[in-house]
PQR file with spaces between the fields and no chain letter, atoms N, CA, C, O and H, PARSE charges and radii, in Angstrom:
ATOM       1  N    UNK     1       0.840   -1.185    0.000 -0.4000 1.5000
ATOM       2  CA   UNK     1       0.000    0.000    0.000 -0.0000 2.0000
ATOM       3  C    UNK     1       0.881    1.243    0.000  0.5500 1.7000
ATOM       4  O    UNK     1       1.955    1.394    0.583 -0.5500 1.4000
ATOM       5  N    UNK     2       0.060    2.303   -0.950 -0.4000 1.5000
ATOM       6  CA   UNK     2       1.370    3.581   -0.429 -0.0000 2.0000
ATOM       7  C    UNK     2       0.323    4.601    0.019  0.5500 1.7000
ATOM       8  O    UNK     2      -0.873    4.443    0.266 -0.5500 1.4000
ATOM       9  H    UNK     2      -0.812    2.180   -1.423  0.4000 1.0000
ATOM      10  N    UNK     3       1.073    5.654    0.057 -0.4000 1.5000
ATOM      11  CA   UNK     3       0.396    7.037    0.871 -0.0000 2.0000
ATOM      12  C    UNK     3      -1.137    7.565    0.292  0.5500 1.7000
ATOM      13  O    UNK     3      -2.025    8.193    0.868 -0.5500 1.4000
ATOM      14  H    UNK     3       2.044    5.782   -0.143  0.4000 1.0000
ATOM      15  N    UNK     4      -1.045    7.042   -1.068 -0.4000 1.5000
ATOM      16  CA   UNK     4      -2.319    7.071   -1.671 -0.0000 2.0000
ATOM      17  C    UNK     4      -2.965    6.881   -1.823  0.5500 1.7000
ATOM      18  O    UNK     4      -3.805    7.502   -2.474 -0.5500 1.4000
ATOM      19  H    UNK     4      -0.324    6.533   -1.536  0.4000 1.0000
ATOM      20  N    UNK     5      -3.067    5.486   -1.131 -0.4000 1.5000
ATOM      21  CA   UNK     5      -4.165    4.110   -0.463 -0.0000 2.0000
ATOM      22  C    UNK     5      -4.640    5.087    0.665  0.5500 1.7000
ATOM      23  O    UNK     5      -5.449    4.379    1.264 -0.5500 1.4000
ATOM      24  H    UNK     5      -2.385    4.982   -0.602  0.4000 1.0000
ATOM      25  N    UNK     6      -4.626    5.845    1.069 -0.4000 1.5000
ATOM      26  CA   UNK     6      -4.999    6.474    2.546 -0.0000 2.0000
ATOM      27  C    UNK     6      -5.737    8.031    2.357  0.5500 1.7000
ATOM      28  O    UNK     6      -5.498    8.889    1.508 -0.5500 1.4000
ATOM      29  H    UNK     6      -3.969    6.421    0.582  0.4000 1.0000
ATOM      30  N    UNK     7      -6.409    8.037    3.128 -0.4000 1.5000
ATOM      31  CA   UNK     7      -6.867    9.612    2.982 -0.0000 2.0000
ATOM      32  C    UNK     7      -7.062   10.040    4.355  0.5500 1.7000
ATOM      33  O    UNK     7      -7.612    9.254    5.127 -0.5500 1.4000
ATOM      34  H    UNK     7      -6.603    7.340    3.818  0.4000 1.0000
ATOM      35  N    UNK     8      -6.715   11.094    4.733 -0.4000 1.5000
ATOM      36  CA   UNK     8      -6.550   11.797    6.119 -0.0000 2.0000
ATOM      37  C    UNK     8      -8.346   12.035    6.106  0.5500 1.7000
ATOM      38  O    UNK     8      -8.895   11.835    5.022 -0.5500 1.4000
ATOM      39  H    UNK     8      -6.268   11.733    4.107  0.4000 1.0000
ATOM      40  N    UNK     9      -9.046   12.369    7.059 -0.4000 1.5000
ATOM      41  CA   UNK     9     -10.097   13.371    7.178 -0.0000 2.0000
ATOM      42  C    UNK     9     -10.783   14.290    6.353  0.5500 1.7000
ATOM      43  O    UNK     9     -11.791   14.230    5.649 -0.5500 1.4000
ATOM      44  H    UNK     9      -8.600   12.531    7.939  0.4000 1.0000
ATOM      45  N    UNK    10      -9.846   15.268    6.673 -0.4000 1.5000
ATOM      46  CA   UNK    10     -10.599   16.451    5.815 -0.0000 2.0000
ATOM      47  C    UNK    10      -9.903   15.748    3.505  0.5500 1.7000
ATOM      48  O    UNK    10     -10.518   16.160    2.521 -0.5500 1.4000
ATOM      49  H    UNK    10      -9.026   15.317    7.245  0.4000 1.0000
ATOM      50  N    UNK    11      -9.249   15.233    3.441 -0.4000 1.5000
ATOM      51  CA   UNK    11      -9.332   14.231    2.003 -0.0000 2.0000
ATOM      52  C    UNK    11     -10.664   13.139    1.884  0.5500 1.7000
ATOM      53  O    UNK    11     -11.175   12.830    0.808 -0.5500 1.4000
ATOM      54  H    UNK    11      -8.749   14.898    4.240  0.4000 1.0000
ATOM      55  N    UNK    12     -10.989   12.768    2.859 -0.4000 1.5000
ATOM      56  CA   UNK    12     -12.100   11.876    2.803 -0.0000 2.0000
ATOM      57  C    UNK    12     -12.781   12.680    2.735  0.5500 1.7000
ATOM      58  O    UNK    12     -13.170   12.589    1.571 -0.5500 1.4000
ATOM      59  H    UNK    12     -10.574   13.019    3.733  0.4000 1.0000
ATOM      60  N    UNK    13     -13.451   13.790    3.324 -0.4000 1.5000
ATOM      61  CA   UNK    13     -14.432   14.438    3.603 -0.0000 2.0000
ATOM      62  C    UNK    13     -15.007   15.440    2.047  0.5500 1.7000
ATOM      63  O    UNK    13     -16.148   15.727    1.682 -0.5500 1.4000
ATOM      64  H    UNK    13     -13.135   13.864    4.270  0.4000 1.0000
ATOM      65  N    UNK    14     -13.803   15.721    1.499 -0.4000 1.5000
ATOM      66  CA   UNK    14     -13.232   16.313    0.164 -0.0000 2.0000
ATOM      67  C    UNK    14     -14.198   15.431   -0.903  0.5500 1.7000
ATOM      68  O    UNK    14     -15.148   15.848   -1.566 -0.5500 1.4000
ATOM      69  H    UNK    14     -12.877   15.488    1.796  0.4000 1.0000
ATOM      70  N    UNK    15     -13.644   14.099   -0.845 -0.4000 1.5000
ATOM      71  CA   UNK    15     -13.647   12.775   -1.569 -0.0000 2.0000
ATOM      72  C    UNK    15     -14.942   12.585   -1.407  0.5500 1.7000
ATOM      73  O    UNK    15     -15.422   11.853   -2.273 -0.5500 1.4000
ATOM      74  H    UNK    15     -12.873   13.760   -0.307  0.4000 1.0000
ATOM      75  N    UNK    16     -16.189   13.241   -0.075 -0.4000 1.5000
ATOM      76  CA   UNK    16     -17.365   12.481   -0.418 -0.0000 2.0000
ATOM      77  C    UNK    16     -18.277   13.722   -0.572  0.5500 1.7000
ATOM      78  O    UNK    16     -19.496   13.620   -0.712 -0.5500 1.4000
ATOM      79  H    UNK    16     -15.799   13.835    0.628  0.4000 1.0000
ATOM      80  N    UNK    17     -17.556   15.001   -0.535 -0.4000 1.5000
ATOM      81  CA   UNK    17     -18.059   16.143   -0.738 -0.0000 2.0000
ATOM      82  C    UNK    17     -19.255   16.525    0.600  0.5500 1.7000
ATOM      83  O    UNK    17     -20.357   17.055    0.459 -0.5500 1.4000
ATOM      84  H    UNK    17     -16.566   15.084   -0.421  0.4000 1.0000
ATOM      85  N    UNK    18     -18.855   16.237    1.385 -0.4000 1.5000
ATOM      86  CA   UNK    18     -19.210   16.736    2.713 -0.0000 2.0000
ATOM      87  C    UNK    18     -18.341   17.074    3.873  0.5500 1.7000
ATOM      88  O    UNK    18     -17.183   16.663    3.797 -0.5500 1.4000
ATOM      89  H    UNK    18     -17.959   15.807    1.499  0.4000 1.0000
ATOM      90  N    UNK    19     -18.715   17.809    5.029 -0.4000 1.5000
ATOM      91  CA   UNK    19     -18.061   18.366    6.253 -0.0000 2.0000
ATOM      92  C    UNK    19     -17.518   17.402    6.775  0.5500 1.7000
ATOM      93  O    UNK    19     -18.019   16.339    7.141 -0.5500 1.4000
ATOM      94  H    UNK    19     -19.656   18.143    5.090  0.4000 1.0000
ATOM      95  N    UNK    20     -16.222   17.842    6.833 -0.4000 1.5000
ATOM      96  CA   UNK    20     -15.435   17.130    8.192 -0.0000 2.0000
ATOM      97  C    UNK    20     -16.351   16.763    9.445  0.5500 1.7000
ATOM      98  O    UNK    20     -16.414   15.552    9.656 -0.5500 1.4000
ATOM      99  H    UNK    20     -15.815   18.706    6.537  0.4000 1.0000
ATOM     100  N    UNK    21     -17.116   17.627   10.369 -0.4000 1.5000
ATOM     101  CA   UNK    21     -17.667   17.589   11.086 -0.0000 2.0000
ATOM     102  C    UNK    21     -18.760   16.356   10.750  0.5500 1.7000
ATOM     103  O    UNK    21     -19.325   15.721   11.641 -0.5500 1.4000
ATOM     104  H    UNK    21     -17.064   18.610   10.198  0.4000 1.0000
ATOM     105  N    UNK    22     -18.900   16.196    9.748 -0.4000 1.5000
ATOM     106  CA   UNK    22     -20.372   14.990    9.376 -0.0000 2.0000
ATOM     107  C    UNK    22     -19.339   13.748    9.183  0.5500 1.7000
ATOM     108  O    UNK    22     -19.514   12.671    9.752 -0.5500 1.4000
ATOM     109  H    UNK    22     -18.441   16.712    9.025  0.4000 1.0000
ATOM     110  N    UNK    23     -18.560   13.939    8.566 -0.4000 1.5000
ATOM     111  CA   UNK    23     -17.404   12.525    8.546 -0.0000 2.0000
ATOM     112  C    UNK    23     -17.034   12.040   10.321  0.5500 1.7000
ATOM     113  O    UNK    23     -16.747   10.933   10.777 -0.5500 1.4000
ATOM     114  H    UNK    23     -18.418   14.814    8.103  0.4000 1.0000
ATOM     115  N    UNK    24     -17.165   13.174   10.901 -0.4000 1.5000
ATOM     116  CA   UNK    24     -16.644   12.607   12.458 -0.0000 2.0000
ATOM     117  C    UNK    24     -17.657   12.171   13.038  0.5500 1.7000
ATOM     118  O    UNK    24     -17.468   11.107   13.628 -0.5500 1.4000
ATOM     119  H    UNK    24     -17.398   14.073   10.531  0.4000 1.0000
ATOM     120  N    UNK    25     -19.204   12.816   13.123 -0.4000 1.5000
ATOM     121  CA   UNK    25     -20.569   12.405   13.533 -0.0000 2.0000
ATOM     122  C    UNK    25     -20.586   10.704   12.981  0.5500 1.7000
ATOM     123  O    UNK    25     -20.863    9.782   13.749 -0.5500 1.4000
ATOM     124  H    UNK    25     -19.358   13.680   12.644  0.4000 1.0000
ATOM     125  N    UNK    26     -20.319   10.551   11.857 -0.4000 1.5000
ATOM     126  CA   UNK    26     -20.271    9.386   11.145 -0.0000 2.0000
ATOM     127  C    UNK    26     -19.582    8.293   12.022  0.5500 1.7000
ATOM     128  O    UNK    26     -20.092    7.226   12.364 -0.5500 1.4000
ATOM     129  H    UNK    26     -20.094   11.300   11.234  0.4000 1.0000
ATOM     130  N    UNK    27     -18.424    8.715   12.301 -0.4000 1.5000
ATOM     131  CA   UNK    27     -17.757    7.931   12.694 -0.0000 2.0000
ATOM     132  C    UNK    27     -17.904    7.751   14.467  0.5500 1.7000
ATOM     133  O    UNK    27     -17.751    6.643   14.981 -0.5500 1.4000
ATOM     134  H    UNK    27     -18.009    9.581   12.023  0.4000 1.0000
ATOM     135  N    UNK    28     -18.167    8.786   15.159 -0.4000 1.5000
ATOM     136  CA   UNK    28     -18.862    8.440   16.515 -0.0000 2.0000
ATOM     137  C    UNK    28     -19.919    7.656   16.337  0.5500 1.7000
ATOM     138  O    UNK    28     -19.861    6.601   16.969 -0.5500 1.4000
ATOM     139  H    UNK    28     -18.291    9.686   14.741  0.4000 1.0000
ATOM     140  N    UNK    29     -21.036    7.852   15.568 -0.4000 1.5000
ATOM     141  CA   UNK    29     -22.183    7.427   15.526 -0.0000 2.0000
ATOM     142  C    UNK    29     -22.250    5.922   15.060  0.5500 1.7000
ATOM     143  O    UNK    29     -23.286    5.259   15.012 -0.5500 1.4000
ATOM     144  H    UNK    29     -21.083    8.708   15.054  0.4000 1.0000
ATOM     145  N    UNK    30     -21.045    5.504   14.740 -0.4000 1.5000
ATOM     146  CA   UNK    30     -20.721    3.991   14.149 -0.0000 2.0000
ATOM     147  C    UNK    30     -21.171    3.815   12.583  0.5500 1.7000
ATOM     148  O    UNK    30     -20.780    2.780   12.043 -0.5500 1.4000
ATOM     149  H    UNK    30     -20.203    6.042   14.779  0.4000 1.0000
ATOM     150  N    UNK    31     -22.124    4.922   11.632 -0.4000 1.5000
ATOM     151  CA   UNK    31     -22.474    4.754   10.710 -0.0000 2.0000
ATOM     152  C    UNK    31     -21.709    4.318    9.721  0.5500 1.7000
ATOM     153  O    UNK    31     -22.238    3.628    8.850 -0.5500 1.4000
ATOM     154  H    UNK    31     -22.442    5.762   12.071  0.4000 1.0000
ATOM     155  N    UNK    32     -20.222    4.650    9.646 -0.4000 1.5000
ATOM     156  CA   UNK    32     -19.306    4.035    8.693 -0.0000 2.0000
ATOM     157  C    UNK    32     -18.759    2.845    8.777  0.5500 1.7000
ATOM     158  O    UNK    32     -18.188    2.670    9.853 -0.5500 1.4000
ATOM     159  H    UNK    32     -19.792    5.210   10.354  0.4000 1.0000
ATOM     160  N    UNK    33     -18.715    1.887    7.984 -0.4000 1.5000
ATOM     161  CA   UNK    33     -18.511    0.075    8.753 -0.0000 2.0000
ATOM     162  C    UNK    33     -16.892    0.028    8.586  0.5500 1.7000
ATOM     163  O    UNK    33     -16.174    0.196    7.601 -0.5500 1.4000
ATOM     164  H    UNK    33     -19.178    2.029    7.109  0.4000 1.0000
ATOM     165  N    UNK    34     -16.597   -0.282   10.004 -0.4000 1.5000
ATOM     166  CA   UNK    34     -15.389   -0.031   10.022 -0.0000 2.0000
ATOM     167  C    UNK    34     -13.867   -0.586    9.711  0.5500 1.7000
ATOM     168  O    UNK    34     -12.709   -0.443   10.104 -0.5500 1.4000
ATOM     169  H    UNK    34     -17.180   -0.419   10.805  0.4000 1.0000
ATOM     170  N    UNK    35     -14.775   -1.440    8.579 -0.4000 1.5000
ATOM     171  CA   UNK    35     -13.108   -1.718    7.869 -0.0000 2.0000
ATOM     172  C    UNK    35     -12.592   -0.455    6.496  0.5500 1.7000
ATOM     173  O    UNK    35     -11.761   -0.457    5.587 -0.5500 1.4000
ATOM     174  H    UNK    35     -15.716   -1.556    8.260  0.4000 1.0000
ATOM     175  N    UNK    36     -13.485    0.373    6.944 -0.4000 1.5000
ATOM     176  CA   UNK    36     -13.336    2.154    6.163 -0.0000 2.0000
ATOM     177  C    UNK    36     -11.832    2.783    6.651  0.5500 1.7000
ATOM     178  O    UNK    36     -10.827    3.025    5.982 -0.5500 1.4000
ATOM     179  H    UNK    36     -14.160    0.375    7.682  0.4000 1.0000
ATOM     180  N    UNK    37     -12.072    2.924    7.916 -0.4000 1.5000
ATOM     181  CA   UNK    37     -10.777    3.536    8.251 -0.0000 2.0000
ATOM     182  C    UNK    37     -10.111    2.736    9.679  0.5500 1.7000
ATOM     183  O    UNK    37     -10.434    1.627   10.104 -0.5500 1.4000
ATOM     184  H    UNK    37     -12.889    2.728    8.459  0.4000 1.0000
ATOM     185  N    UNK    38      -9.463    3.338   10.040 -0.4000 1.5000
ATOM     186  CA   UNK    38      -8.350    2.580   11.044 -0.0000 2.0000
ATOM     187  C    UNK    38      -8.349    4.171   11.949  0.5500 1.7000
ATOM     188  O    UNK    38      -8.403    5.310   11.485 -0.5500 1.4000
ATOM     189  H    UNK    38      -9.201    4.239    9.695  0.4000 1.0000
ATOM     190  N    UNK    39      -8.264    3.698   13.430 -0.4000 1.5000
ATOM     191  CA   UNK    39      -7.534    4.768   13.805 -0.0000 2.0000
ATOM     192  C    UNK    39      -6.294    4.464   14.649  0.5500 1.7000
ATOM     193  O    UNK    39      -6.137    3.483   15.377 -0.5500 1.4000
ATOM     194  H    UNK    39      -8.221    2.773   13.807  0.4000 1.0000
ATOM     195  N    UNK    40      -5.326    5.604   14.400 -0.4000 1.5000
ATOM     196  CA   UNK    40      -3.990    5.828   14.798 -0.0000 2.0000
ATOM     197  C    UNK    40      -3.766    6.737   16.007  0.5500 1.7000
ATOM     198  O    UNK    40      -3.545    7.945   16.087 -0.5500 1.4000
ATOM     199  H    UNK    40      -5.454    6.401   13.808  0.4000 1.0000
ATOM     200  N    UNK    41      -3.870    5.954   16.749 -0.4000 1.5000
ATOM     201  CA   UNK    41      -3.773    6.665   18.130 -0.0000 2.0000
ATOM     202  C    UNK    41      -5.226    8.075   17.796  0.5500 1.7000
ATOM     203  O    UNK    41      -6.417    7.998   17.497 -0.5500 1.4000
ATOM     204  H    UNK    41      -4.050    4.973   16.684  0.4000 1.0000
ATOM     205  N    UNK    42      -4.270    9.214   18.058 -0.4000 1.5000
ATOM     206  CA   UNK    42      -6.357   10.297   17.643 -0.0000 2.0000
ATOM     207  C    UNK    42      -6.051   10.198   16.309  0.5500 1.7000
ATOM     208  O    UNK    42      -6.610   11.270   16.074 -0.5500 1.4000
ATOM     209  H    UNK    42      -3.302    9.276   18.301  0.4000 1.0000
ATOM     210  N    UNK    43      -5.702    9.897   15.348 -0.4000 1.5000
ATOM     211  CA   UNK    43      -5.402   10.742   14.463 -0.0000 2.0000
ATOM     212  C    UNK    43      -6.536    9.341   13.238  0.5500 1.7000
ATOM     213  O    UNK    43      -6.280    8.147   13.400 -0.5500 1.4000
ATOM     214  H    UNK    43      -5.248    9.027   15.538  0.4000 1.0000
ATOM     215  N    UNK    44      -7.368    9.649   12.441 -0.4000 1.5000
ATOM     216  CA   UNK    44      -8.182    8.962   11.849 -0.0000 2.0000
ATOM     217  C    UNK    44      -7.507    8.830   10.369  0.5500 1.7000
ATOM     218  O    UNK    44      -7.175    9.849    9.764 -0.5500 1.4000
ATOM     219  H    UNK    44      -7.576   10.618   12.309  0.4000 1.0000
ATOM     220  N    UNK    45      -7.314    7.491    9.797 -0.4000 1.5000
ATOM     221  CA   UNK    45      -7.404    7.391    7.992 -0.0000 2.0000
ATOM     222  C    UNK    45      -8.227    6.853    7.213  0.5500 1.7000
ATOM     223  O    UNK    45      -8.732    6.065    8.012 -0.5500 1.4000
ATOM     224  H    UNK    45      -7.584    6.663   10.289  0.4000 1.0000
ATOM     225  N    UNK    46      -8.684    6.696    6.382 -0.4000 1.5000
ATOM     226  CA   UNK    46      -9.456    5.815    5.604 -0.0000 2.0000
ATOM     227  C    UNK    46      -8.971    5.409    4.594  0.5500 1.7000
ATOM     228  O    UNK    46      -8.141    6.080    3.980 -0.5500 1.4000
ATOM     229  H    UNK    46      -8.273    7.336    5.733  0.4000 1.0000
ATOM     230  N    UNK    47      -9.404    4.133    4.160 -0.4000 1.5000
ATOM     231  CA   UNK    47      -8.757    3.307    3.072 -0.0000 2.0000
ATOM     232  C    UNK    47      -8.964    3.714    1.697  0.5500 1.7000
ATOM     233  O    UNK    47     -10.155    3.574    1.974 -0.5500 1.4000
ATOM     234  H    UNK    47     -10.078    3.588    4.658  0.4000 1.0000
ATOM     235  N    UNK    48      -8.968    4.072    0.515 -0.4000 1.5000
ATOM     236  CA   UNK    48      -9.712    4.432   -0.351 -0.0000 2.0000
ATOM     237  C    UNK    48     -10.161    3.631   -1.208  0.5500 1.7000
ATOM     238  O    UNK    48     -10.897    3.993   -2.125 -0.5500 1.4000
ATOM     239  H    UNK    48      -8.001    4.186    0.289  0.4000 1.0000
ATOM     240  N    UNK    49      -9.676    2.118   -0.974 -0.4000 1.5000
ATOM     241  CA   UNK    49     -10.238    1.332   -1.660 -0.0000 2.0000
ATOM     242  C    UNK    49     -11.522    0.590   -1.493  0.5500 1.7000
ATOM     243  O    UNK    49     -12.250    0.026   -2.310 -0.5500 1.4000
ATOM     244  H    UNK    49      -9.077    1.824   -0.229  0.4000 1.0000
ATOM     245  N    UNK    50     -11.620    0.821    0.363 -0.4000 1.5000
ATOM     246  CA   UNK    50     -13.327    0.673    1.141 -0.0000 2.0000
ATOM     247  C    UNK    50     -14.112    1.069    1.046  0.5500 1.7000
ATOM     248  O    UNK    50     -15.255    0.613    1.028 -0.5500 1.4000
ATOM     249  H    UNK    50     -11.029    1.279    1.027  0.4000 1.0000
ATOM     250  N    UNK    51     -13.392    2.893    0.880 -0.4000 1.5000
ATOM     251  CA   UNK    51     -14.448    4.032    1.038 -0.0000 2.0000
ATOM     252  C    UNK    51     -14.913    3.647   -0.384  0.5500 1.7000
ATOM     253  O    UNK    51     -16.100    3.321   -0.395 -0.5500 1.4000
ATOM     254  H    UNK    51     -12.463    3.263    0.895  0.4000 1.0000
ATOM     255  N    UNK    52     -14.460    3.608   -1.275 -0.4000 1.5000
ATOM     256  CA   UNK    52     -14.880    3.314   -3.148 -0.0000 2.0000
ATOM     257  C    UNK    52     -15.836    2.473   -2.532  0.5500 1.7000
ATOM     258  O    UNK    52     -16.940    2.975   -2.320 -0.5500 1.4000
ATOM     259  H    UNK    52     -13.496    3.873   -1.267  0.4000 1.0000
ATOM     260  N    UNK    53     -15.685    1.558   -2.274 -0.4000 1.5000
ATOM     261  CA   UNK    53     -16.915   -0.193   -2.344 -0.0000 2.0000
ATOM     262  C    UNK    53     -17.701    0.621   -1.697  0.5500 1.7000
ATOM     263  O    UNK    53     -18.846    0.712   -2.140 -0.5500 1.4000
ATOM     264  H    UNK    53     -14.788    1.150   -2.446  0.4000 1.0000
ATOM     265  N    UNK    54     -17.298    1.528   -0.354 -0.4000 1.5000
ATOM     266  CA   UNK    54     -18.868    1.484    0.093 -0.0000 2.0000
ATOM     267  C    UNK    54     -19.722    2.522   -0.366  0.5500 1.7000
ATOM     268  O    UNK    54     -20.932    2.575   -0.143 -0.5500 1.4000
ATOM     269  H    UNK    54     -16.367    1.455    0.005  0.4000 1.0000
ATOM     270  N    UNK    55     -18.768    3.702   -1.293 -0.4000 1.5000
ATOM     271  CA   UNK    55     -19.485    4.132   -2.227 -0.0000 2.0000
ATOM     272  C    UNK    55     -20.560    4.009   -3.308  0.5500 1.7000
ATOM     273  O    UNK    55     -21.601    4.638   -3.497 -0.5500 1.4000
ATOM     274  H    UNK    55     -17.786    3.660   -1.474  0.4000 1.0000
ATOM     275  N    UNK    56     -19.755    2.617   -4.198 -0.4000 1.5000
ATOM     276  CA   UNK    56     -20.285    1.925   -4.758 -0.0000 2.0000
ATOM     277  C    UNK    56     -21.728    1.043   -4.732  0.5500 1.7000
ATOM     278  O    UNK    56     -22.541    0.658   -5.573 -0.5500 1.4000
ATOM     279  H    UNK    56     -18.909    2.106   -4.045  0.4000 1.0000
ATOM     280  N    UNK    57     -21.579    0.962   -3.413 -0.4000 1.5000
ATOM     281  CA   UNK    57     -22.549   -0.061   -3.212 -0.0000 2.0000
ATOM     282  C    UNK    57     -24.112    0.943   -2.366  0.5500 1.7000
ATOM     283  O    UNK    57     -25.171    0.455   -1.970 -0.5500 1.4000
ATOM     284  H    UNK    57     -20.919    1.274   -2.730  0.4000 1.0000
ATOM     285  N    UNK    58     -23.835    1.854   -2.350 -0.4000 1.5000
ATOM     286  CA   UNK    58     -24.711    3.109   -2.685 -0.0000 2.0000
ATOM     287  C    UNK    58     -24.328    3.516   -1.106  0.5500 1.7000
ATOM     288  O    UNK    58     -25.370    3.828   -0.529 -0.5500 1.4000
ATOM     289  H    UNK    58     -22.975    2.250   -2.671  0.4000 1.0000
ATOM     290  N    UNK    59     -23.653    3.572   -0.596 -0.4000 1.5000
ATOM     291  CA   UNK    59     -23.465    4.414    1.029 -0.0000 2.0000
ATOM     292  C    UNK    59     -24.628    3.605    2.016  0.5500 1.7000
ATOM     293  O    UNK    59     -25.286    4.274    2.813 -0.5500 1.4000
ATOM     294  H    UNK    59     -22.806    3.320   -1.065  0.4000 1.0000
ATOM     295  N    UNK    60     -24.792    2.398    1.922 -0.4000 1.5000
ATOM     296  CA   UNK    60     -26.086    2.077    3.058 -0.0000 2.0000
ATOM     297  C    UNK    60     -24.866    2.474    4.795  0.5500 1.7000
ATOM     298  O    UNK    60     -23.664    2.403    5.051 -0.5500 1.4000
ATOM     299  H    UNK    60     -24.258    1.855    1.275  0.4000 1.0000
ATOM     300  N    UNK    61     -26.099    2.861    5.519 -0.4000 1.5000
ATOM     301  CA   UNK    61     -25.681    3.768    6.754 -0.0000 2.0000
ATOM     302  C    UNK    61     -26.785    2.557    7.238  0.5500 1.7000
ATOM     303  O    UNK    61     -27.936    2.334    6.866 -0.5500 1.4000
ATOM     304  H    UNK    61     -27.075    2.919    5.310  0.4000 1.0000
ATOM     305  N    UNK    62     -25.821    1.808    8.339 -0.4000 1.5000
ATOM     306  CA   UNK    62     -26.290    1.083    9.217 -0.0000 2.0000
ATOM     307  C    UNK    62     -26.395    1.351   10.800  0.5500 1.7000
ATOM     308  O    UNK    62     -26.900    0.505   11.538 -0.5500 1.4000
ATOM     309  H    UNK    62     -24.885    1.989    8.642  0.4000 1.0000
């Protein structure tokens, strides 16, 4: 994997064309299934090859 497999936060947030702040609600709220991102001590990434599938597969929010 390289650095490009990964997207910080506010790149994900970019990537789904919504607020940082709604990407973090997301992610407190458990709505994103979490083989999306990993976290690193505080610091959050997401995969971009997950975030794609779960794009793909139309964003169901469980």
């Amino acid at each position: 994997m390289t650095n490009s497999d990964f997207l910080s936060v506010a790149e994900a947030a970019e990537y789904l064309k919504i607020k940082t702040n709604t990407l973090y609600t997301w992610i407190s709220k458990k709505v994103l299934p979490t083989q999306i991102y990993r976290k690193l001590g505080r610091r959050t990434i997401f995969l971009k090859t997950e975030l794609d599938k779960w794009v793909v597969k139309g964003c169901r929010f469980v």
